[in-house]
N, C-alpha and C positions, 0 to 999 in steps of 0.2 A: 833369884826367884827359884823357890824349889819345883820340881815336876812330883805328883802325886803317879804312882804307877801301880795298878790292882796287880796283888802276888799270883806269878805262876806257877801252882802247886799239883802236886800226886793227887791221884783222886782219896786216898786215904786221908790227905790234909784236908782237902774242900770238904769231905764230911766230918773232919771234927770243928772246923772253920763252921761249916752250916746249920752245925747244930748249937755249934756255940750261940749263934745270932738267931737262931730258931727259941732259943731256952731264954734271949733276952727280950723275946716280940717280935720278929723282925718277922716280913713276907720273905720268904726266896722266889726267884724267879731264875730258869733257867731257860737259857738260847743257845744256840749251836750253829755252826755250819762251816764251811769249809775257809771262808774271807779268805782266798785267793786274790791280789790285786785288788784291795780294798777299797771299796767305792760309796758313795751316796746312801747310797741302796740299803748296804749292809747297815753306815751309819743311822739311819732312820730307824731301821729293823730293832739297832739296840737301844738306839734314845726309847721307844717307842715299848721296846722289852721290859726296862727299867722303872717306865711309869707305873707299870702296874706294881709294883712291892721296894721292899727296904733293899734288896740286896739282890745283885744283877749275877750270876755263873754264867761266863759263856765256856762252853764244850768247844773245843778248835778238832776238826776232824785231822788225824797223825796224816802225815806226806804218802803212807800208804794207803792210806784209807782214800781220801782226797784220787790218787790217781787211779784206784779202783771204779770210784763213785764218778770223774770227769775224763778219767782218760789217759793216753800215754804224754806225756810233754809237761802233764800237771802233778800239783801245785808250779805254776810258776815262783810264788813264794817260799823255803824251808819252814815248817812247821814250828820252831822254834822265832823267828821273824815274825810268823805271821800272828803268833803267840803273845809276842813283845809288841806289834800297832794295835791290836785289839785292847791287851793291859794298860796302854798307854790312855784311852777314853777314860772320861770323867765320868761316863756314865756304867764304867763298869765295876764291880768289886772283886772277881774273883776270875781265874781264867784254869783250863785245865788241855791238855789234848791228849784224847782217848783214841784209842786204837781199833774200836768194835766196830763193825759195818753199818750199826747203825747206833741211836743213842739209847735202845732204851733199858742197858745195861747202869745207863748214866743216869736216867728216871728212875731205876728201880732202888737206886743204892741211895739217892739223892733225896727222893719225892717230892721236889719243887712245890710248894702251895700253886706256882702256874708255869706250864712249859710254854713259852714263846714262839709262834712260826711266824712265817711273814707271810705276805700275801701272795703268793703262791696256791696257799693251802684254803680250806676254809674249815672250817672246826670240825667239823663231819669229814674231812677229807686227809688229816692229821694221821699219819701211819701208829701211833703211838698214843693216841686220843685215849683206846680202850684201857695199857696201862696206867695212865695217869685219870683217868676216874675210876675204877679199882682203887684208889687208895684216897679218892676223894679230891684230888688236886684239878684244875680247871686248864682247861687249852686256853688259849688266846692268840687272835690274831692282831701282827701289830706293824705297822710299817707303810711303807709308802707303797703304791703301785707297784707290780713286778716290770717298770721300764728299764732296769738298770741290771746287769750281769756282767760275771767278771769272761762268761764265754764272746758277749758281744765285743765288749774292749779289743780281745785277743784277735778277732775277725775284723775291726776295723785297724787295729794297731799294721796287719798284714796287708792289705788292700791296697 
């Protein structure tokens, strides 16, 4: 049985990649975040991502970035790891990890038809909401409850 695994590419690749599938029909949708100790959570986030368009970009925040944005100790996962379980979902097509504090370096070059948050956020609350209507593309919120985190795990994994 073969494994299907979304390419991990340059950000220069995902936009000739997204434009190729942009020139053929295709919705893009992109999601982001750090998936440190990938959990539930995250999975719901990108089933949840994917529904809305043809073609799913997750952004993996770089191991610098990730322990700027959580902390010293983090990623518990290498960037490249955590790079290869997210590739490995069915529901993803494309994977990239960027190195900017935040994405919307990754918006602006990208312009997703929808950037994906989870519920965390609510549309109006989207730090990147404003570039991504500027160019006409839509937020969307998608996923399960915010009960799951890779901070909680780490706090119970010690206790």
């Amino acid at each position: 049985m073969s494994t299907r695994t979304a390419p991990i590419l340059s950000l220069s690749e995902i936009v000739e990649r997204s434009a190729a599938s942009r020139e053929a029909g295709s919705t893009l949708v992109l999601a982001n975040g750090c998936f440190d100790l990938f959990h539930v959570g995250h999975l719901r986030y990108l089933t949840g991502a994917k529904d809305l368009g043809d073609v799913l970009v997750v952004g993996i925040n770089s191991d610098r970035q990730t322990r700027l944005l959580k902390g010293e100790g983090r990623p518990l996962v290498p960037e490249n790891e955590r790079a290869e379980i997210v590739a490995a979902l069915r529901c993803v097509d494309l994977v990239t990890i960027f190195d900017d504090p935040t994405v919307e370096a990754l918006i602006r070059t990208l312009r997703p038809d929808f950037h994906a948050k989870g519920t965390d956020y609510t549309t109006d609350t989207v730090p990147e909401r404003d570039i991504v209507r500027e160019y006409g593309g839509r937020v969307a919120i998608v996923g399960d409850p915010k009960d799951h985190s890779t901070t909680d795990l780490i706090k119970n994994i010690y206790q």
